[in-house]
N, CA, C and O atoms as CSV, one atom per row, in Angstrom:
chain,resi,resn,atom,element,x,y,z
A,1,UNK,N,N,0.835,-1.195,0.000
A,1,UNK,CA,C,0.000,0.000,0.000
A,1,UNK,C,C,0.872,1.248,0.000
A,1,UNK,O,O,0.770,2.140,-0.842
A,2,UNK,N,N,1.787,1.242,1.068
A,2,UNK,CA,C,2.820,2.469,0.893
A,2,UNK,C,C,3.542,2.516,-0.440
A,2,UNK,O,O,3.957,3.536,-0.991
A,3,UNK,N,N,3.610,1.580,-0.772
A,3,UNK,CA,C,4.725,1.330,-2.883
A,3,UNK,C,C,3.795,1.689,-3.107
A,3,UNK,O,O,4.247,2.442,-3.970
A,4,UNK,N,N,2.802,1.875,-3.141
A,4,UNK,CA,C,1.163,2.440,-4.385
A,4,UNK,C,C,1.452,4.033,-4.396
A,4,UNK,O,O,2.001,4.661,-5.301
A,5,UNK,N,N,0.797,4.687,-2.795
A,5,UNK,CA,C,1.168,5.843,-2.599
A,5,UNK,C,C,2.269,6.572,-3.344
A,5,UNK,O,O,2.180,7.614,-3.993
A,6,UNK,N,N,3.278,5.842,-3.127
A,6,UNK,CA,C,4.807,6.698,-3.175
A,6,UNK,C,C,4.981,6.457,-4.804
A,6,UNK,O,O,5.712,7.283,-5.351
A,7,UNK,N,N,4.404,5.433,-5.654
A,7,UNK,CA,C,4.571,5.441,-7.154
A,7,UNK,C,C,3.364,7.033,-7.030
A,7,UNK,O,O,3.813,8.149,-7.290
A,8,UNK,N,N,1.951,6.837,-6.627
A,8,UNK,CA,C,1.150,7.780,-7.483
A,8,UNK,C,C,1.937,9.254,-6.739
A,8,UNK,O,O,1.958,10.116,-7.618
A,9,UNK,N,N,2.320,9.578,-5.949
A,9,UNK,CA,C,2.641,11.032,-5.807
A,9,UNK,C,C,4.052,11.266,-6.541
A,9,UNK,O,O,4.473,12.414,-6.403
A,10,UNK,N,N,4.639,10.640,-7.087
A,10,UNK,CA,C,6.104,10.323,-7.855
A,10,UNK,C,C,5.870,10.591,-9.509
A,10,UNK,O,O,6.760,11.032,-10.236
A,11,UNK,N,N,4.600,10.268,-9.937
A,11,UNK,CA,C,3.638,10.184,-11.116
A,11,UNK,C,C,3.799,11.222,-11.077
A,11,UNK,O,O,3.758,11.810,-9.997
A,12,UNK,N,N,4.167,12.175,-12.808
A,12,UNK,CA,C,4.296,13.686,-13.132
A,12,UNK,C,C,2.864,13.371,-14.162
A,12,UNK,O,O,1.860,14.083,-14.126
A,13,UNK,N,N,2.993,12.392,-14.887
A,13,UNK,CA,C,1.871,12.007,-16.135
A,13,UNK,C,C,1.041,12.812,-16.031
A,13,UNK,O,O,1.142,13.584,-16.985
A,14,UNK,N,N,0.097,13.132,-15.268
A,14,UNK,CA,C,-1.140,13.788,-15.497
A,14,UNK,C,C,-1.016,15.175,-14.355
A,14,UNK,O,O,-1.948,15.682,-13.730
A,15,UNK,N,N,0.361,15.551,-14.331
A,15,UNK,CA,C,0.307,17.071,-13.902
A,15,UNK,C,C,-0.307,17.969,-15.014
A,15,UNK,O,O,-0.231,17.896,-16.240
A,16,UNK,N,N,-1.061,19.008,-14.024
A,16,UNK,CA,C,-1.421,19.904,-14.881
A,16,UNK,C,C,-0.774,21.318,-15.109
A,16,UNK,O,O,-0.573,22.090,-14.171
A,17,UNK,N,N,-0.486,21.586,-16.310
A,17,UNK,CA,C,0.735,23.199,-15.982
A,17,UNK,C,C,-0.069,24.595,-14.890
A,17,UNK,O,O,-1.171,25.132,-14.774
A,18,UNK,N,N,0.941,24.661,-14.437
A,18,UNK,CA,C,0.360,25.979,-13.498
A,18,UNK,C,C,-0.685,26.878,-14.308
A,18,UNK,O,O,-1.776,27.221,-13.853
A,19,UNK,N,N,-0.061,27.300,-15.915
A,19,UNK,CA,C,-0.624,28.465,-16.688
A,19,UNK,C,C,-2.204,28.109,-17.086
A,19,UNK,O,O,-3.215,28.803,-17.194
A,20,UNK,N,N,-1.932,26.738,-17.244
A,20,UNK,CA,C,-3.757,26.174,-17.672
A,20,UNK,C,C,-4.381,26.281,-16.486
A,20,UNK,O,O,-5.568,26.594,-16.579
A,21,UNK,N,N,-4.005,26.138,-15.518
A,21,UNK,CA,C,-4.395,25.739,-14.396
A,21,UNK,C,C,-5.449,27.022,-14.231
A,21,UNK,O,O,-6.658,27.125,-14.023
A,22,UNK,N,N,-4.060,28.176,-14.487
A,22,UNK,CA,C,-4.612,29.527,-14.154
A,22,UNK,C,C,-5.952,30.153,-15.548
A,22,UNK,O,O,-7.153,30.320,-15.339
A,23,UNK,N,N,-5.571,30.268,-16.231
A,23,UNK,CA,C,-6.777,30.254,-17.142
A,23,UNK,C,C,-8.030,29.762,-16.826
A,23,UNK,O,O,-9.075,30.367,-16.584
A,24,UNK,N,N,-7.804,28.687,-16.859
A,24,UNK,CA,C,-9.185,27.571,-16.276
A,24,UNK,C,C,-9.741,28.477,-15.304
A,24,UNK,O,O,-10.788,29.054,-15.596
A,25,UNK,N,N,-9.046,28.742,-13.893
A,25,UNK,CA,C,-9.848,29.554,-13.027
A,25,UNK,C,C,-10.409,30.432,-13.562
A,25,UNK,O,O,-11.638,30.462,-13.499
A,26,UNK,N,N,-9.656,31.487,-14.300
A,26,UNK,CA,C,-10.144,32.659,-14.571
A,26,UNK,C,C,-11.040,32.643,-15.528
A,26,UNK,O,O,-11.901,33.491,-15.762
A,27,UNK,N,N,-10.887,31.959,-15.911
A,27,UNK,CA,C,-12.767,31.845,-16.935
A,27,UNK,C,C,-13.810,31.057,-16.143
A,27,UNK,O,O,-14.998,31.222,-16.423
A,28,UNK,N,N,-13.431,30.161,-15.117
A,28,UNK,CA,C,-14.673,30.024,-14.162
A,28,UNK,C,C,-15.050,31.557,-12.928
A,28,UNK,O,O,-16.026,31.914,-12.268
A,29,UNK,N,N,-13.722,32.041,-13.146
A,29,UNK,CA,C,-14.030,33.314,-11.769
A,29,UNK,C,C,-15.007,34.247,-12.659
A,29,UNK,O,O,-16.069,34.613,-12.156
A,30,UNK,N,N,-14.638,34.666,-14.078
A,30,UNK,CA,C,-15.686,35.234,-14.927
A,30,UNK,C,C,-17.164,34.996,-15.190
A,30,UNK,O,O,-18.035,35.771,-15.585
A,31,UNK,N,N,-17.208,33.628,-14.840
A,31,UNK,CA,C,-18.751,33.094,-15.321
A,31,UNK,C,C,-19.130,33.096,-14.280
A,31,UNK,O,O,-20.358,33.048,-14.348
A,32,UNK,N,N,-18.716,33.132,-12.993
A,32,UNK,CA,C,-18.905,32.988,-11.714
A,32,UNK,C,C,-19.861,34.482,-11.169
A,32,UNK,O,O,-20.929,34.609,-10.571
A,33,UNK,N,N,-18.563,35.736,-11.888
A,33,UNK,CA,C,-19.123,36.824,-11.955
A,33,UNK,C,C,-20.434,37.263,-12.287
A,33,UNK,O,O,-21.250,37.987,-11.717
A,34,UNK,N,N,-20.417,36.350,-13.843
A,34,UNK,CA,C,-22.050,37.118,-14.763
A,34,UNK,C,C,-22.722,36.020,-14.057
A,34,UNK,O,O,-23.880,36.239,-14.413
A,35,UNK,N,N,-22.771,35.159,-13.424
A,35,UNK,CA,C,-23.904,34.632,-12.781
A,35,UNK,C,C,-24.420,35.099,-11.350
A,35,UNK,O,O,-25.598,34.851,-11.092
A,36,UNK,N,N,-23.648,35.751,-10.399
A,36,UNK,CA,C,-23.982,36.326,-9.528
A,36,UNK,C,C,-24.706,37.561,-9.823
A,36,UNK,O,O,-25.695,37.892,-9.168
A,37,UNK,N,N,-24.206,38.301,-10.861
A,37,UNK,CA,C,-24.751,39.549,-11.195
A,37,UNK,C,C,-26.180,39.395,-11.863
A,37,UNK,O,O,-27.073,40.032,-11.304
A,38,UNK,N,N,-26.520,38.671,-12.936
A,38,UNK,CA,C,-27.936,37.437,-13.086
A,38,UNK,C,C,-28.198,37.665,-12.050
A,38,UNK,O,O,-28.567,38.818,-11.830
A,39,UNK,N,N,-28.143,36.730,-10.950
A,39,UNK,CA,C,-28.928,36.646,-9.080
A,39,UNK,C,C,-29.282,37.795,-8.392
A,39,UNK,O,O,-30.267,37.955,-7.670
A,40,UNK,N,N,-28.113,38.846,-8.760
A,40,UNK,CA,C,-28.302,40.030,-8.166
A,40,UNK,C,C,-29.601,40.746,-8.552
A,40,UNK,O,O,-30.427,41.284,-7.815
A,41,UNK,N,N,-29.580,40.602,-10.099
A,41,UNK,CA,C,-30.713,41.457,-10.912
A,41,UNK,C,C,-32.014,40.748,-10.465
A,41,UNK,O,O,-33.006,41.459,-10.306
A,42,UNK,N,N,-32.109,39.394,-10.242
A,42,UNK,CA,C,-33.489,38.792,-10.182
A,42,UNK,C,C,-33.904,39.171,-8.639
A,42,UNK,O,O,-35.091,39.490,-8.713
A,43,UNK,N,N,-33.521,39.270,-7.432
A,43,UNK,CA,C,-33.367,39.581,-6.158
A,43,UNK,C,C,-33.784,41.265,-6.553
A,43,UNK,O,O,-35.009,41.194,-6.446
A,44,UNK,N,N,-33.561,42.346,-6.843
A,44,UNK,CA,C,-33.773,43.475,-7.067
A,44,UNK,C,C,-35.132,43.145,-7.617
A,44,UNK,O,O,-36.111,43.406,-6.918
A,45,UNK,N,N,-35.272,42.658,-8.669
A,45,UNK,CA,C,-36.698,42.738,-9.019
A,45,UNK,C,C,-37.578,42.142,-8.187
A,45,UNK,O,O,-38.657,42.733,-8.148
A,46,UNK,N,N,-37.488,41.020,-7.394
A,46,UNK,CA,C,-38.528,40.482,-6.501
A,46,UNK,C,C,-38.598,41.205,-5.342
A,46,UNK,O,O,-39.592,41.336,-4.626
A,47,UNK,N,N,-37.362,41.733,-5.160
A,47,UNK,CA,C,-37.889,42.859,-3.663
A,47,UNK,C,C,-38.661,43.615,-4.099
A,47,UNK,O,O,-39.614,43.901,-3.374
A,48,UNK,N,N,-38.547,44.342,-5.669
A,48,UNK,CA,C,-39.271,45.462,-5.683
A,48,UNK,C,C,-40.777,45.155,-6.047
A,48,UNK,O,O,-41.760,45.881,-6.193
A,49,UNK,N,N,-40.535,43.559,-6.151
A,49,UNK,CA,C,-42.112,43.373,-6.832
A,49,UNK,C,C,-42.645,43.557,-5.216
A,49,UNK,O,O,-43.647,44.230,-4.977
A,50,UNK,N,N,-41.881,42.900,-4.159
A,50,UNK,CA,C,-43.124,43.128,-2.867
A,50,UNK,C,C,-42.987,44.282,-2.311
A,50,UNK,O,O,-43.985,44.810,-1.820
A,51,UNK,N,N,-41.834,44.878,-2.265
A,51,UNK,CA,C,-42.445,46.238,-1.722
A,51,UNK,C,C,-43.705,47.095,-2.110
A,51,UNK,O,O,-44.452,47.810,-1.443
A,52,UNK,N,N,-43.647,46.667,-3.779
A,52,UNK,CA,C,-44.848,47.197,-4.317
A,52,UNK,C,C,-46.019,46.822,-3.896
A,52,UNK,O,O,-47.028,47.526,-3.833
A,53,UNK,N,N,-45.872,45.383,-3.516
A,53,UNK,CA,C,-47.272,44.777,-2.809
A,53,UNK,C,C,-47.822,45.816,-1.569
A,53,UNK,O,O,-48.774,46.535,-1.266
A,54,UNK,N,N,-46.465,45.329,-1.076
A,54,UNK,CA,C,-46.530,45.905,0.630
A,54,UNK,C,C,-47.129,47.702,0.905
A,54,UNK,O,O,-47.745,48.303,1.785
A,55,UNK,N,N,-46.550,48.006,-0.339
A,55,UNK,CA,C,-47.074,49.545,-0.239
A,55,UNK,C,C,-48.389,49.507,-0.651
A,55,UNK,O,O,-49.008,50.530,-0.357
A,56,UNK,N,N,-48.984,48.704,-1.208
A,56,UNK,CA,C,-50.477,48.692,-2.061
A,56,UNK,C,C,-51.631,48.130,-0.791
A,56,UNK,O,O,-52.858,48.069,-0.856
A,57,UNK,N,N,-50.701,47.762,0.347
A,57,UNK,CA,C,-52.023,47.323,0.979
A,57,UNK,C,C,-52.591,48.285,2.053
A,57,UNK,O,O,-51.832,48.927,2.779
A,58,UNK,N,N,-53.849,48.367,2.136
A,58,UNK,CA,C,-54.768,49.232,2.647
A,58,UNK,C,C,-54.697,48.969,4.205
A,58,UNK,O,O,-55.176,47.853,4.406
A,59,UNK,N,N,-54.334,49.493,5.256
A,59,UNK,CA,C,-54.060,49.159,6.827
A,59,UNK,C,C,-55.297,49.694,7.492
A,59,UNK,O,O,-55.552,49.427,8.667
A,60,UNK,N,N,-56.218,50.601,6.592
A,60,UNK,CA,C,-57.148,51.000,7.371
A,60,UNK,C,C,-58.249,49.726,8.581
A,60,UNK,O,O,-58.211,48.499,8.496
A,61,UNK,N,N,-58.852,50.300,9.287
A,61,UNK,CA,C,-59.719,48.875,9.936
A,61,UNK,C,C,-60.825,50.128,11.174
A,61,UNK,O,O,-60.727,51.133,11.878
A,62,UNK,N,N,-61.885,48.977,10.650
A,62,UNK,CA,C,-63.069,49.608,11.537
A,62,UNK,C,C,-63.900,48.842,12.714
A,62,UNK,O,O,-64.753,48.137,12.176
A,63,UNK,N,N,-63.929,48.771,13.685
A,63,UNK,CA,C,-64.673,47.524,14.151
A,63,UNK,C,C,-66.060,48.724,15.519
A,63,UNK,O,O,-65.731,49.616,16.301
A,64,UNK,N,N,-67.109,48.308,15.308
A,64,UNK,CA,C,-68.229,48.730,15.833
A,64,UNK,C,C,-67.859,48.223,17.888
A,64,UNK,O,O,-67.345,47.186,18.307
A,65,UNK,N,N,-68.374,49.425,18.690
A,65,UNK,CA,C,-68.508,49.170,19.871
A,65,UNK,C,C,-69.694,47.862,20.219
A,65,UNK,O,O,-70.206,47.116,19.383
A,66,UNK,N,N,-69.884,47.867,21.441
A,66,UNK,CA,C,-70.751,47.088,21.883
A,66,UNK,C,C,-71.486,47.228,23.242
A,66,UNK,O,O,-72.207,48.171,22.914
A,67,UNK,N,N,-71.743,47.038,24.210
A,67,UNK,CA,C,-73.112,47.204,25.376
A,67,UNK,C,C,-73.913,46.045,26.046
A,67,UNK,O,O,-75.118,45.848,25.892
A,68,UNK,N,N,-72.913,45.182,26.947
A,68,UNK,CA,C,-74.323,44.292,27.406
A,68,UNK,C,C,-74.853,44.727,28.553
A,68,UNK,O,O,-74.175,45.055,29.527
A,69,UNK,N,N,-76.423,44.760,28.487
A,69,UNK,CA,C,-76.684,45.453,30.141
A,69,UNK,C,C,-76.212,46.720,29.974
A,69,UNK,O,O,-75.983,47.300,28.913
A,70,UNK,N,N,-76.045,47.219,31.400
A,70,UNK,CA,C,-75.348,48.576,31.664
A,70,UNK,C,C,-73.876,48.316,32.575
A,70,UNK,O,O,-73.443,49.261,33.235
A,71,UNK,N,N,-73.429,47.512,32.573
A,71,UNK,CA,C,-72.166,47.406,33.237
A,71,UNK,C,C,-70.865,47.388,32.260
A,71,UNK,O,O,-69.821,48.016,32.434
A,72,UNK,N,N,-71.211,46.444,31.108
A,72,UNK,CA,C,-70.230,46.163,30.240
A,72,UNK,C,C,-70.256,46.825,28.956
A,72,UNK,O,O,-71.327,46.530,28.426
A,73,UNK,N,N,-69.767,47.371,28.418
A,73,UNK,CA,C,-69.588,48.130,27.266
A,73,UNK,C,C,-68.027,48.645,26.553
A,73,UNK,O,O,-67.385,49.353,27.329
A,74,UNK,N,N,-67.475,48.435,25.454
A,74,UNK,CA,C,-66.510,48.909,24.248
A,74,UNK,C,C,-66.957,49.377,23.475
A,74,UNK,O,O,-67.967,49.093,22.832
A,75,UNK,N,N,-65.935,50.565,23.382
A,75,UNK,CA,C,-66.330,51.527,22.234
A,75,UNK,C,C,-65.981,51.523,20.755
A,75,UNK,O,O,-64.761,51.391,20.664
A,76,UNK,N,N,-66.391,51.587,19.900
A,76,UNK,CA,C,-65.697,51.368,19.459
A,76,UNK,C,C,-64.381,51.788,18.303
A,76,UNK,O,O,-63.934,52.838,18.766
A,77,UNK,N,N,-63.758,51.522,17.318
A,77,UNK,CA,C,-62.305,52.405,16.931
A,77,UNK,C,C,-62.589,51.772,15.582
A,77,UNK,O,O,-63.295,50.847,15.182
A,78,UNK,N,N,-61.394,53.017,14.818
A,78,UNK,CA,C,-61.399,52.932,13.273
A,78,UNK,C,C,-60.139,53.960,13.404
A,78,UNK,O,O,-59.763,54.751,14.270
A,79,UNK,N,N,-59.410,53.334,11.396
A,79,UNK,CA,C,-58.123,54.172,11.336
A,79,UNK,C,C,-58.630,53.884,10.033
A,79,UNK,O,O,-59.284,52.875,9.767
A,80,UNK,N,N,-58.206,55.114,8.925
A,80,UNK,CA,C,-58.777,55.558,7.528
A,80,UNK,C,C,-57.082,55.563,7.034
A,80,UNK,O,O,-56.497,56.541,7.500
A,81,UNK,N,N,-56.210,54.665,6.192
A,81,UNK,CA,C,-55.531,54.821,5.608
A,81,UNK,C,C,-55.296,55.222,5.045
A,81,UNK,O,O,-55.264,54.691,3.935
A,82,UNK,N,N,-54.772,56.938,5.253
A,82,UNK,CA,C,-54.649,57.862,4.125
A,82,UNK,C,C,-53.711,57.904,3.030
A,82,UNK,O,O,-52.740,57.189,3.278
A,83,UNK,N,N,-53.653,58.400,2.064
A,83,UNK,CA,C,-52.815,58.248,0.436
A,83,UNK,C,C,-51.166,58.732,1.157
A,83,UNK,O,O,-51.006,59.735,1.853
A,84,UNK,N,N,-50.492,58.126,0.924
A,84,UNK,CA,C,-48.885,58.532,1.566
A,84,UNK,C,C,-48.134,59.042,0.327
A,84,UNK,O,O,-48.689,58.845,-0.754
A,85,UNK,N,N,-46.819,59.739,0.337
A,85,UNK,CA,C,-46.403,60.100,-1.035
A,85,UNK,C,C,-46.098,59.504,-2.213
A,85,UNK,O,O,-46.057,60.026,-3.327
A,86,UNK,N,N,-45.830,58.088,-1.824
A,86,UNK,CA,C,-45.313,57.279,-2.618
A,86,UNK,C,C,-46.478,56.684,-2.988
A,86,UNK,O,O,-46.305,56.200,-4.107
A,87,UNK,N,N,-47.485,56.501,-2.627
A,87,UNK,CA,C,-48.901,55.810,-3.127
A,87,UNK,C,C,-49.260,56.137,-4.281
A,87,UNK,O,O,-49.167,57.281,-4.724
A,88,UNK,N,N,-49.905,54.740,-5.156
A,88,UNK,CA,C,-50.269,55.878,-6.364
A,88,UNK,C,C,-51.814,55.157,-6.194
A,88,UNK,O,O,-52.211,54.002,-6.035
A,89,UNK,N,N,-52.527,56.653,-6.332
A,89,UNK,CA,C,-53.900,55.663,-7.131
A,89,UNK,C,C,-54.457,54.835,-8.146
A,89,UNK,O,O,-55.388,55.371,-8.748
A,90,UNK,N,N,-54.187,53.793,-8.476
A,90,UNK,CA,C,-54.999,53.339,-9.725
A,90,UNK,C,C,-53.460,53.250,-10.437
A,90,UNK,O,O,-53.142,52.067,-10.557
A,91,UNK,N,N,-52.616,54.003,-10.846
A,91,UNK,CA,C,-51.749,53.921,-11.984
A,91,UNK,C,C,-50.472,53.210,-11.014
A,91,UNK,O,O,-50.393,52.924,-9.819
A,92,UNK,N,N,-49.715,53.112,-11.962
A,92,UNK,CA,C,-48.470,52.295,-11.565
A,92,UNK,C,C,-47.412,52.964,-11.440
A,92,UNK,O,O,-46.421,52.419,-10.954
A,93,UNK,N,N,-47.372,54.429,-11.889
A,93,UNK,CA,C,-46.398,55.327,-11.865
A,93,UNK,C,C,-45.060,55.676,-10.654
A,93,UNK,O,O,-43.842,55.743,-10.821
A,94,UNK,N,N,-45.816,55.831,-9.557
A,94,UNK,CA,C,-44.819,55.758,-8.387
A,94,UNK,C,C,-44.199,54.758,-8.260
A,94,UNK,O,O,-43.101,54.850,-7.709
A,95,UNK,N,N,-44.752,53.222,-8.798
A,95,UNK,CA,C,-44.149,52.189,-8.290
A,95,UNK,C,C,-43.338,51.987,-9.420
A,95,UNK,O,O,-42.115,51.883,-9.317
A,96,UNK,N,N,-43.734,51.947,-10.129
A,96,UNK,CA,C,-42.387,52.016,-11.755
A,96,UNK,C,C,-41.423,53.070,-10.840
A,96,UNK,O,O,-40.542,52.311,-10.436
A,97,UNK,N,N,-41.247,53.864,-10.521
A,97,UNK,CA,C,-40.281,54.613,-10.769
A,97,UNK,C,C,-39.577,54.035,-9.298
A,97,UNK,O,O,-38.365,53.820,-9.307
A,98,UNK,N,N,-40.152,53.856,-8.381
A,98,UNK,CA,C,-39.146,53.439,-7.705
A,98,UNK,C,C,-38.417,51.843,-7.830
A,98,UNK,O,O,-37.567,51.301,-7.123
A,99,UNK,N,N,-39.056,51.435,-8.887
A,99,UNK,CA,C,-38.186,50.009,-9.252
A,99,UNK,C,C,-37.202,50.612,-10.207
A,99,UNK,O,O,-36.098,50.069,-10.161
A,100,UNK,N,N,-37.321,51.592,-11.056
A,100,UNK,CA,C,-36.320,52.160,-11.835
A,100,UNK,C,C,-35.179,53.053,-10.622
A,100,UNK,O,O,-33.967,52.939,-10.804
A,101,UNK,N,N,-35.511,53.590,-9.873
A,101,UNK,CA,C,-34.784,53.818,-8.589
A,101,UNK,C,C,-33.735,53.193,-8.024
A,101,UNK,O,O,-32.591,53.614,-7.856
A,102,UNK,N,N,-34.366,51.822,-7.654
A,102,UNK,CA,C,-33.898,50.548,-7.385
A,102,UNK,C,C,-32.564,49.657,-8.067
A,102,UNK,O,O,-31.498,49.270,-7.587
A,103,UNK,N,N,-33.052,49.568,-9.127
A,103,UNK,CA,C,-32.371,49.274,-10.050
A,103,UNK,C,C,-31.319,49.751,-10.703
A,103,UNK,O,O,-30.419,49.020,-11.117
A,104,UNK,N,N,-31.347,51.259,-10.877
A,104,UNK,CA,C,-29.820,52.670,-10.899
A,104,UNK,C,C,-29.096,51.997,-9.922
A,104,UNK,O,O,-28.020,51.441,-10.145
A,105,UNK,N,N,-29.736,52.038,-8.697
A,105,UNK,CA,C,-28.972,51.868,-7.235
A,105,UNK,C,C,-27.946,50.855,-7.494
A,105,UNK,O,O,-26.727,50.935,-7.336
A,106,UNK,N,N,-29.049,49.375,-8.149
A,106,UNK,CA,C,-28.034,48.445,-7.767
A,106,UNK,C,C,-26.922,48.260,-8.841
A,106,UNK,O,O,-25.842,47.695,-8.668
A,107,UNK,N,N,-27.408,48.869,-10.040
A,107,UNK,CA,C,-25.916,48.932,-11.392
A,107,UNK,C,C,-25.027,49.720,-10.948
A,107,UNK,O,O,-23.922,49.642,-11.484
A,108,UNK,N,N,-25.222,50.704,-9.856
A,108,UNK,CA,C,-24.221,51.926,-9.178
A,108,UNK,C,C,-23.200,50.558,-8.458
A,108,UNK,O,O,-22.003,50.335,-8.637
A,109,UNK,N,N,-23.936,50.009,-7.839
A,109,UNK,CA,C,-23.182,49.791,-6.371
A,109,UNK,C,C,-22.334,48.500,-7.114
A,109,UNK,O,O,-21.351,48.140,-6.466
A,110,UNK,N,N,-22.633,47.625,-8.618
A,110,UNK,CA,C,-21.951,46.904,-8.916
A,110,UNK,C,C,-20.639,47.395,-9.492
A,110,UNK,O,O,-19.787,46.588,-9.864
């Protein structure tokens, strides 16, 4: 078993040259690159698809008091979700633009 060892690490046959060696990496470190940057872009768009959600939903809520007898009674509460700046009514405009926002940001920061 040790004569096996000591022939295969003694074996030059299937060395590989340093220079290929190095190439090889560097065209996997390249593809490595445009595929993270791919991931990056799809991640930007799905955040911005839910923020868009998240900004679209209505928080308002109303719920009626109540009275049993004369001892027990709740009153009752409501909150009217008003239009914020970034809200858009009906059109898509604010939210387009802050995915175009978004998106500057993240070609900046690459």
């Amino acid at each position: 078993m040790l004569r096996s060892i000591k022939y295969f690490l003694n074996d030059d046959r299937g060395f590989v040259v340093s220079s290929e060696l190095v190439l090889i990496l560097t065209i996997g470190v390249i593809g490595l690159i445009v595929g993270l940057d791919s991931v990056q872009n799809a991640i930007v768009e799905e955040l911005a698809d839910v923020s868009a959600a998240v900004g679209s939903l209505n928080q308002g809520y109303k719920y009626n008091g109540f009275s049993v007898g004369t001892d027990i009674s709740s009153e009752g509460s409501s909150f009217t979700d008003n239009a914020d700046i970034n809200d858009s009514a009906g059109s898509s405009g604010a939210i387009s633009q802050g995915v175009n926002i978004v998106s500057a940001v993240a070609e900046i920061a690459l």
